[in-house]
N, C-alpha and C positions, 0 to 999 in steps of 0.2 A: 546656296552657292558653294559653301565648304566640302559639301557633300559631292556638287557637280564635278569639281577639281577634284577631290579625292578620286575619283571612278574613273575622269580621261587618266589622272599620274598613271593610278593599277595598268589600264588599258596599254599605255605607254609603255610600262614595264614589262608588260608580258608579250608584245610583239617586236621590240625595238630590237631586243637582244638576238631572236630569231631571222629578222630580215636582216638587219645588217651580218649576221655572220651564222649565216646555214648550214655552211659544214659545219660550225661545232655543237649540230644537235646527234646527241650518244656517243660524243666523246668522254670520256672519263675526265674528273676534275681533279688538274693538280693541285689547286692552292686554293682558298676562300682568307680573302681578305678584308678587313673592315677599317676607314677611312673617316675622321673627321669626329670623333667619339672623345669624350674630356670627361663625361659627368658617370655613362652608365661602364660599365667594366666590359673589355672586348671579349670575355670568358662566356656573360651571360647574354650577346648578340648572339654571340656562333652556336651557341646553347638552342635557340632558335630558330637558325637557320636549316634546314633538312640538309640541304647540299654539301656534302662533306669531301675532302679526299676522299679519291678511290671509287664516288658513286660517278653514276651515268648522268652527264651533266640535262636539263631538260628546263626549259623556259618555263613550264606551267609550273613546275616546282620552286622555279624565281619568284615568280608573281606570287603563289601562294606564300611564302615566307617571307614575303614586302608586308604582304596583308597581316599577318601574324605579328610582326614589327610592329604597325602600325596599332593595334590594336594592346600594346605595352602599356602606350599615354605615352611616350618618353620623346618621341620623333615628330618635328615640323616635317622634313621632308627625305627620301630616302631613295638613291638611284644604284642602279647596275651596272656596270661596265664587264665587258666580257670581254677578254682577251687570247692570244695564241700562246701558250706557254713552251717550254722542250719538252715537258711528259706529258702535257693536256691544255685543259681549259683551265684558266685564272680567271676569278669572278673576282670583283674589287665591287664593295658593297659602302657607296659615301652616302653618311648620316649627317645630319641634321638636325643636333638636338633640342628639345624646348627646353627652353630657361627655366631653375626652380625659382617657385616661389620664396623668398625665405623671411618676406612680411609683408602684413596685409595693416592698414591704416584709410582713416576715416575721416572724413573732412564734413562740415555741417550739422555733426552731430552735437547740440547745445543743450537738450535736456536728459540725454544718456550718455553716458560716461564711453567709452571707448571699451574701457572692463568689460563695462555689463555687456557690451556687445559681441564683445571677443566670447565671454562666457558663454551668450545665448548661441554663437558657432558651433562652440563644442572646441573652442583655441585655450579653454582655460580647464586647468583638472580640478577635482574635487577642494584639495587642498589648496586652490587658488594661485598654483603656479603656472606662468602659460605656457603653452605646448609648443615646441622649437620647429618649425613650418619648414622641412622641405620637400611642397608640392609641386611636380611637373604641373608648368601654365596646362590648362583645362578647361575651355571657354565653359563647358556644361558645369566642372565644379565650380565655377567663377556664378554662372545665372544660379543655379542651387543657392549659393550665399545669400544673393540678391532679393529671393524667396525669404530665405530666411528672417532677412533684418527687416522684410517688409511685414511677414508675420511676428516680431517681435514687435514692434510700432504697432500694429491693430491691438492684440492683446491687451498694449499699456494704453488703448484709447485714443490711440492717432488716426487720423485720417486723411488721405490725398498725402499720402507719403512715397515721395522716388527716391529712387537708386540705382546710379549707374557706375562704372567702373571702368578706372585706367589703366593701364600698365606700364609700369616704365621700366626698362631693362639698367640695371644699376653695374652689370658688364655682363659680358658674353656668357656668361652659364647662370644670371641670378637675375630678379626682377622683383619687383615691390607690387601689390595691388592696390589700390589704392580707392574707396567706396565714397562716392558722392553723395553725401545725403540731403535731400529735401523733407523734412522731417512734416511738415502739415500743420493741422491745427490739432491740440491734443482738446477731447471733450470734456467737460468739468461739472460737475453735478453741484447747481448752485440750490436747488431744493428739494426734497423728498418730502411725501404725501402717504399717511399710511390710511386706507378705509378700510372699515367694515371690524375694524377691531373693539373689541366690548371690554375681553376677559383681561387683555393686557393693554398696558399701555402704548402710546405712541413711541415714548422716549425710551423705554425699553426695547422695541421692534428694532428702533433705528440703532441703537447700543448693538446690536450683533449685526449688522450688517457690514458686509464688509465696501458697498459702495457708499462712503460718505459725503456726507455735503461741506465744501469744498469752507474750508475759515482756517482762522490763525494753527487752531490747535490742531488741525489735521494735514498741513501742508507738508509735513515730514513722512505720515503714515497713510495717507489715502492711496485707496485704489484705484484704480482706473476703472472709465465706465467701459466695461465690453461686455458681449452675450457670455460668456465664463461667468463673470462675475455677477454678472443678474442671477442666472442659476446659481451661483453659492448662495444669494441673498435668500432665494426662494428655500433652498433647504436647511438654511439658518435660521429662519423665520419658526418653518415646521418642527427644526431642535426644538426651536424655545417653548412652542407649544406643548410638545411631547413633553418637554421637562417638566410641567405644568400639569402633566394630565391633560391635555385636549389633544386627545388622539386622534378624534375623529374631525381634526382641522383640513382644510381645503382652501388652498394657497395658487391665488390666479398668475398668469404672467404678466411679469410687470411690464406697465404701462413708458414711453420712454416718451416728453412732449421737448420740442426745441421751443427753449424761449428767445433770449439772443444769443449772437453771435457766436461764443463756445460754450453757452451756458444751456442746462438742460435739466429736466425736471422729471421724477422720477415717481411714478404712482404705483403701491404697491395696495392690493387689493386682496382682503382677507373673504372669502365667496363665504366659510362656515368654518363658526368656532366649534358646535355643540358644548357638549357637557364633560365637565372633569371627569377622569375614573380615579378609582384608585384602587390600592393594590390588594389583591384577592392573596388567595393560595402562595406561599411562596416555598419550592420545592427543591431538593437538592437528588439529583440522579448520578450510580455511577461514584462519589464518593466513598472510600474504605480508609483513607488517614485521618483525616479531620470530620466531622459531626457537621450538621446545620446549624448548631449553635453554634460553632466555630467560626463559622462563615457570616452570622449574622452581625457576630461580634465586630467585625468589619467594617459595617455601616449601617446606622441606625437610623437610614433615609428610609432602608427597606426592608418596608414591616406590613403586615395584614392590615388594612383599614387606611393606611397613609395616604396621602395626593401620588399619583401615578408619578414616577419621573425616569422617563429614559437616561438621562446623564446618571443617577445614581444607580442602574441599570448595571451601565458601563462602567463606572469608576466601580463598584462591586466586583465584577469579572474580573479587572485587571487585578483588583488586591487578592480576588483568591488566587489568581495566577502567579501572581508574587511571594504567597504564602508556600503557593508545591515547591516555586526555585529556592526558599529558602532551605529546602530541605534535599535539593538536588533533583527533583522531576523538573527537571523541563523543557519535558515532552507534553506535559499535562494541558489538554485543550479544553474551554469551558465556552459552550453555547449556551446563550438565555435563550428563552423561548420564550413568546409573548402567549396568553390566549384570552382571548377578550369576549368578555360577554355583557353585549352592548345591551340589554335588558335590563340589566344590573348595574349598568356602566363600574363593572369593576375589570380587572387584568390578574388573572393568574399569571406568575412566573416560572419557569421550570429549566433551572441552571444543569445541562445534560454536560457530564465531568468526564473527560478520559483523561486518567491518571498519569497511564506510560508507566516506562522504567524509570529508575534512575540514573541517573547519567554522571560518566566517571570520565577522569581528563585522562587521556595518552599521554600526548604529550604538549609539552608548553614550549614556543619556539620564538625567540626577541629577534625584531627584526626594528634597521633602522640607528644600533648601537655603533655610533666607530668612535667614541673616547670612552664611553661607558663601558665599563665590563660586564659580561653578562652578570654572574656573583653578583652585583651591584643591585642591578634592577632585581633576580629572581629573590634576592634576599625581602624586598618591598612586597613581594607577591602573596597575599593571602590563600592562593592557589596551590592546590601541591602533584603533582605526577601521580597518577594511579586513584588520588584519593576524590573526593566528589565534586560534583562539581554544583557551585553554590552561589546562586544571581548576588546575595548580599556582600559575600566574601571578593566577589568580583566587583563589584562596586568601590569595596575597601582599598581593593589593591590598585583601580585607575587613581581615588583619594590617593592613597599616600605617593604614588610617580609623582602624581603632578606636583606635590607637598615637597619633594626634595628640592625643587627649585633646578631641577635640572634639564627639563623639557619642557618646549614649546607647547609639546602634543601629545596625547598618550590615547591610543585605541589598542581595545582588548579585545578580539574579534573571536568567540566560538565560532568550531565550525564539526557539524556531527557529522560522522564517520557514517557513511549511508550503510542500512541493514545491521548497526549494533547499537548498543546505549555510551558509546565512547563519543569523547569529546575531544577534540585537538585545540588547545588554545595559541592564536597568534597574538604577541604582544608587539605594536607598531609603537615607536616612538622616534620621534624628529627632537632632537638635541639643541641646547640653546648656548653662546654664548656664557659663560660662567666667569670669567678672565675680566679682569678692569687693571687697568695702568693708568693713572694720572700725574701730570706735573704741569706745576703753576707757577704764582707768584701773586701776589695781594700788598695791598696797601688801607690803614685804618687810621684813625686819630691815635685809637688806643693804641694797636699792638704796632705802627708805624711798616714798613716792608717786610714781609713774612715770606719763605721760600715751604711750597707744598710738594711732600712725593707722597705717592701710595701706589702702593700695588695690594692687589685682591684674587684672591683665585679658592672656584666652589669647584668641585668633581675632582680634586686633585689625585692626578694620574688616572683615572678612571674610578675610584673608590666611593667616593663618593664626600673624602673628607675635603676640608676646607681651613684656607687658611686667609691672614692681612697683615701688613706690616703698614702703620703711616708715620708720617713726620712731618713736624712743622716747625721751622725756627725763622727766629729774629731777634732784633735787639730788645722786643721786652717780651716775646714768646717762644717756647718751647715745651714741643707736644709729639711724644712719641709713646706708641701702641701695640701692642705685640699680639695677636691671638692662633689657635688653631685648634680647629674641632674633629675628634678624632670618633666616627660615627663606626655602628658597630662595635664597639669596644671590647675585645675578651672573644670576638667573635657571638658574639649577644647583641639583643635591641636595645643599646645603652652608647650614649653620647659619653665622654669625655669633654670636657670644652677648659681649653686653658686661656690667662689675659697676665699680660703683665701690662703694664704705664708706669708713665714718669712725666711729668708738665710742670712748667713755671708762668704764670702767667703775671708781669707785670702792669696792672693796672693805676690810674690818677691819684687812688686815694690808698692801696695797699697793694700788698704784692702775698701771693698763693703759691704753694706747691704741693704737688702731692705724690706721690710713690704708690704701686699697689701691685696685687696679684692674687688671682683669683682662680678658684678652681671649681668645675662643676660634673658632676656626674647626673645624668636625665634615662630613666629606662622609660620603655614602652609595659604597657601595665594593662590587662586586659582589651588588648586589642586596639581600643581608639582613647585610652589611659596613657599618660606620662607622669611618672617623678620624677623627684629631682631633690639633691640632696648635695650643699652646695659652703666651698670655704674662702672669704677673704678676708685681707690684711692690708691694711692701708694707713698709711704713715701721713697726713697732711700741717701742713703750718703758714699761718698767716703774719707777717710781719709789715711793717712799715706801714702802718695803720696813723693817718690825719684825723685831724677834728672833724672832716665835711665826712667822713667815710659814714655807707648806713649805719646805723644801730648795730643789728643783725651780726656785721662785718665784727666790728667792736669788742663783740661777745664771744667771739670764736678767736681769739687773738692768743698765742702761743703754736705749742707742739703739740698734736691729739696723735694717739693712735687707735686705730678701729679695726676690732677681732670680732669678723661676724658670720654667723650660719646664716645660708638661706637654705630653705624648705618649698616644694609648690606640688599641687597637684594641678593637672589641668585635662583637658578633655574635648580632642578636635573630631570636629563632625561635619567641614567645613568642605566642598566639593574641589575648594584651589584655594589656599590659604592666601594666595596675591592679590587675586581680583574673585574673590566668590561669588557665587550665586545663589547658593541653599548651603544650608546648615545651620550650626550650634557653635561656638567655644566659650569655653569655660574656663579660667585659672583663675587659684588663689594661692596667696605669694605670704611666706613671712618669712620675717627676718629679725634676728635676736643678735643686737649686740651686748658683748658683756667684758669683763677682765678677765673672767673663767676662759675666752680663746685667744686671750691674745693683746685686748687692749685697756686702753684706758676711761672706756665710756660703756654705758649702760643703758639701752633704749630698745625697742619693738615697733615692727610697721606691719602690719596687715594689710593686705590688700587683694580683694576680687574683682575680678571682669565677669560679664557676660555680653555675649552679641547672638543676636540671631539674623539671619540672611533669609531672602524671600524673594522668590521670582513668581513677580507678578504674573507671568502667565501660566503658574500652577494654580490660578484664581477657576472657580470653579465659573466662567465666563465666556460667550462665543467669541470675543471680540480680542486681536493682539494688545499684549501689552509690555513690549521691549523693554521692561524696566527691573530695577534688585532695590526691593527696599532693606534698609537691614537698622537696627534698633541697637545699641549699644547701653549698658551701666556699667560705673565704678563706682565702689563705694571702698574707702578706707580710713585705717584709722593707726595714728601711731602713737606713743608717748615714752619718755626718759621714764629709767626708775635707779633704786638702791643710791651712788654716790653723783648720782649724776641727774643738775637740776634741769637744763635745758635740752630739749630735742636740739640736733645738732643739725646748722642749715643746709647740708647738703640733703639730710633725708624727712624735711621737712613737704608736704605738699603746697607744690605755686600752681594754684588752678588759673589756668589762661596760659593760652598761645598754641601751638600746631596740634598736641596730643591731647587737649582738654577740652577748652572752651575757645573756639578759633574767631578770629573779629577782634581777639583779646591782645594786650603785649603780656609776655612771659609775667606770670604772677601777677596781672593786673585784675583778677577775678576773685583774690583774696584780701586774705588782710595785709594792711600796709603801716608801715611805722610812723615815727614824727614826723620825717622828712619825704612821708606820699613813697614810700620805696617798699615794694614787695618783702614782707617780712616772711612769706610760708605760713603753714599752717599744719595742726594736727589730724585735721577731718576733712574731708573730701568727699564729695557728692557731685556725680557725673552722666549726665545722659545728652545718648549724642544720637540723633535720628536723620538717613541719610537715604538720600534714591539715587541711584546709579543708570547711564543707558551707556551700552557698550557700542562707540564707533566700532571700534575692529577689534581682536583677540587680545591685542594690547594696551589700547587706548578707551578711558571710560569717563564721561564727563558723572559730575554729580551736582545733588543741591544735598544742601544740609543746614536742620536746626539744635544748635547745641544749647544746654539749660545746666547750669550747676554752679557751685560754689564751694566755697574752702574759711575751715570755723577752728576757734581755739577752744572755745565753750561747750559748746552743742553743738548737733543739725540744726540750722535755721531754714526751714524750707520760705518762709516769707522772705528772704535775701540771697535768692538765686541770682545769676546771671545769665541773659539772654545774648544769643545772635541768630544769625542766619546768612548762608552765604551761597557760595558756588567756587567749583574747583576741578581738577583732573585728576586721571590715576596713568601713568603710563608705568607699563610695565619693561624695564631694560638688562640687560648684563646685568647689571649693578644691584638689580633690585627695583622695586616698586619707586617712583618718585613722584611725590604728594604735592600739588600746588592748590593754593585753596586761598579764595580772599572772602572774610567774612567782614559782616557789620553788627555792630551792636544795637537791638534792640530796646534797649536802658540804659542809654547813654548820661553818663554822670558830668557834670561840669566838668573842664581838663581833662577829658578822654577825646582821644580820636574818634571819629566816627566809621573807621573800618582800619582794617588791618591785612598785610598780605602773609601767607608762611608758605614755606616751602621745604621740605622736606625727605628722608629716603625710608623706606622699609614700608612695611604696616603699619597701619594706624589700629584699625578695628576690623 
């Protein structure tokens, strides 16, 4: 019908102008004018129209530039009017524009999100921003869509799914789309069936499958049953075989049976296992850097005599490919080659190597920076102009952007210079929020109405340094903090970090103050290496000390002052120090107080960390597994010496509460005095084991189980304490913010049986 109208309007167009007014066929055109136009520019109508001043004005030439209009997308409807002018013919050309789109919205959509829908359009970009819509209406681009969301529903397993679409014009040049959906019934696999399997088991087959059967633990990560997904199942199956040696497996098409209503049942049929092989000949071609011992060193899955296994195949390839990038080939391509000889049931391998050149960077170009200075970023870059170009060194340098805490995002994009061994590198970063300003007010038993300021700022002026000032008063508190960290220092990879403080804090049973300042210097020290070599002085005094006051308190009663070095090495290897997924860190810390810098106490604290980070889906496994486990110890140890008989309570360890053993209250995980009150400790023993799954870039739920204890004597490993809990990690402005509520597994008479904390920065 759209089309019938279209063809009388043309028809219209192309004889109306000539019957009604015959003389002005091969007059000259004085003027071309255009009528009714708000949205497209009357520069690029006339752009289009042939008929210009000065030509011979001619009706077929009307009509064909209607048609040309028409065929923009921009025009509902479009007429001619021809006129007598004083030098000629006046065309007056009224348009008719179609409204833009400038958003598209979704009604009945209850198991897909609107996101994922916009996404599967192509209305979202990579980076999850959505694309600012303005489409001239397009009934065809409109049924396109309609295609689309109906192939994105089969995919995820729906079926008998409609979708229609409305329009509504939101004013004369702009309109809304609007998508109805009848979404169906989505299929759900309530059982699977594996026959004919001997060599492996069942519960293994169905582990890499990625159609599961539908229960508690897969309702977050299940597949949808569609033909896609039955084929991944069937070439997953054949992985698993291969990895095994059963080469010669033969894998039918699955079986699909309805049983009710959405529930469906899934027969997977194994036709022939045959016989393992395993690994013959194993050859390297085409090598001149590295040796085959070299190569083998690599993986010690694949060796002459072994069970055949395609995955160690592949995990071998990819490490020697990693091995040329670390030396800047990588151009270098490595094909295995299988050859099988089923007599023997063994497999020769023969890894055919083309080395290439190596490859050297032009140039390096930051894109993405507007507070950062470039200086900033290219100082972080383990990259350098002219010099090589090296997969590991490029991994180092996305490490440490992310590690300054000053982007969201950091892609390092090679891109080879076609026909030479040059490299261009793009460095993309998307900038985050660094700036915090807060102001409060609070009320306590103890410190009674406190007024809070603070201000914070990281990237300061583009550099990259960082500064805070806070403050707190009231009638029985005051607490003010000075810092700023001056990165780069000397024009070198070395921190500067300055603090001064000053607090009073009147509490029930005594009143505290302290004075301090501190100063640190931290280099970078072979590459993923930091020192640090470090001065403070701190002045505190304890007065107005009761009988009900701890012990502890009691002990500390006068004027101290403390003159103390700190020393640390430490050692990040850690992919995003905020929220990690793989790596190592390492630091050990000591600290010597003595009279020799300055005070009047004499005592030592040592102390190391280690954590490892693990993303479960580097599991050598067919199957997803969206989780970071990561493993934490501390262990330390401190004690007074020369004129000084007691460790002093501030640098005593209280195992328990947010940074130790969580479930716990502050120091409820050591020892405690007469009066049940956390007295600290000398020894400290800490392990903290966590799993992580990441909602979004920022947001990361975890579970975790923490084990340790705090001793004056010895390690007591038989009086650890337990918990287990669950918590968040969001990532802000501010820094990381920790909430975690844990429960005690060894719950003592008079303990709570769980504990909430809440928290800023890193923990582990």
């Amino acid at each position: 019908m759209k089309k019938l109208f279209l063809c009388l309007f043309l028809l219209c167009a192309l004889f109306v102008p000539s019957l009604a007014k015959e003389q002005f066929v091969g007059e000259k055109v004085e003027k071309v004018e255009v009528i009714g136009n708000e949205l497209v520019p009357k520069s690029t109508i006339l752009y289009y129209i042939s008929e210009k001043p000065g030509t011979t004005f001619s009706p077929e030439k009307v009509a064909k530039d209607i048609r040309t209009l028409f065929k923009l997308g921009y025009f509902e409807n479009i007429s001619v009017d021809v006129k007598q002018g004083k030098k000629g013919v006046i065309l007056r050309y009224f348009v008719k524009e179609k409204p833009i789109i400038t958003d598209i919205v979704f009604k009945g959509n209850k198991h897909v999100s609107s996101r994922k829908l916009k996404k599967a359009l192509g209305l979202v970009t990579e980076e999850g921003e959505e694309t600012k819509l303005q489409t001239p209406l397009s009934y065809k681009y409109l049924d396109k869509l309609v295609q689309k969301i109906k192939a994105y529903y089969a995919k995820h397993g729906f079926s008998g799914t409609e979708v229609y679409y409305t329009i509504e014009r939101v004013s004369p040049t702009k309109a809304v789309a609007t998508f109805v959906i009848n979404e169906g019934k989505q299929a759900t696999v309530c059982d699977t069936e594996i026959k004919g399997n001997k060599a492996i088991s069942a519960s293994d087959i169905k582990d890499v499958l990625v159609t599961k059967e539908k229960s508690i633990l897969h309702l977050r990560f299940t597949a949808p049953l569609s033909k896609e997904n039955l084929k991944k199942d069937v070439e997953r199956i054949k992985k698993l075989y291969y990895s095994r040696g059963y080469l010669d497996v033969e894998v039918g098409k699955p079986v699909v049976v309805h049983e009710k209503g959405n529930c469906y049942k899934v027969v997977y049929v194994i036709k022939h296992e045959g016989k393992p092989y395993r690994f013959g000949k194993i050859l390297f071609e085409g090598n001149r850097l590295f040796s085959a011992r070299d190569f083998l060193k690599l993986d010690k899955k694949v060796r002459p005599g072994k069970r055949f296994n395609q995955k160690a195949i592949e995990e071998l390839k990819r490490r020697i490919i990693r091995k040329y990038g670390e030396l800047g080939y990588i151009f270098a391509v490595v094909n295995p080659e299988v050859r099988l000889h089923p007599d023997k049931h063994t497999a020769d391998v023969i890894f055919h190597i083309y080395e290439g050149e190596r490859a050297y960077i032009r140039w390096i170009r930051i894109h993405g920076n507007v507070a950062t200075r470039d200086r900033t970023i290219r100082r972080e870059l383990d990259l350098y102009e002219t010099g090589v170009f090296n997969t590991v060194r490029l991994e180092r340098s996305v490490r440490r952007l992310f590690n300054t805490g000053y982007f969201e995002n950091v892609e390092v994009k090679p891109k080879v210079i076609e026909g030479t061994n040059k490299v261009d590198v793009d460095v993309d970063v998307k900038e985050r929020l660094t700036g915090v300003f807060s102001i409060g007010a609070g009320y306590s038993s103890v410190s009674k109405l406190v007024a809070m300021a603070s201000i914070s700022k990281g990237n300061l002026f583009g550099t990259g340094d960082s500064g805070s000032i806070s403050l707190q008063a009231g009638s029985r508190v005051f607490d003010f903090s000075l810092s700023y960290n001056h990165m780069w220092w000397l024009d070198r990879p070395q921190t500067l970090s300055l603090g001064l403080y000053h607090n009073r804090y009147e509490y029930f049973t005594y009143t505290t103050k302290k004075t301090g300042f501190s100063a640190l210097v931290s280099r970078r020290w072979r590459e993923d290496w930091n020192v640090g070599l470090g001065y403070l002085i701190e002045r505190d005094k304890i007065t107005d000390i009761s009988d009900t006051a701890p012990d502890i308190v009691k002990s500390e009663e006068g004027t101290h002052r403390i003159g103390m070095v700190t020393t640390f090495v430490s050692r990040d290897l850690r992919d995003n120090r905020f929220l990690p997924h793989r790596g190592t860190y390492f630091r050990t810390t000591l600290q010597v107080a003595s009279n020799v810098f300055g005070g009047d106490r004499d005592f030592y604290k040592l102390v190391g960390d280690y954590a490892y980070y693990f993303n479960l889906n580097d599991l050598p496994v067919d199957w997803e597994l969206p989780f970071v486990a990561s493993v934490h110890a501390r262990i330390g140890y401190a004690s007074a010496f020369g004129g000084t008989s007691r460790l002093p309570i501030d640098y005593r360890f209280y195992v328990g509460g947010d940074t130790t053993i969580r479930g716990f209250k502050w120091g409820e995980a050591g020892p405690k005095d007469s009066n049940g009150d956390p007295e600290g400790a000398n020894r400290e023993l800490i392990f903290n084991f966590q799993l992580g799954y990441d909602v979004t870039k920022m947001l990361r739920l975890i579970a975790f189980v923490d084990v340790g204890g705090g001793w004056w004597d010895k390690y007591d490993l038989g009086r650890l304490r337990k918990s287990a809990g669950v918590g968040l990690r969001v990532l802000t402005p501010m820094g990381p913010i920790r909430l975690d509520l844990g429960w005690k597994l060894d719950r003592k008479p008079g303990e709570s049986a769980s504990e909430w904390h809440f928290g800023m920065g890193s923990y582990f």
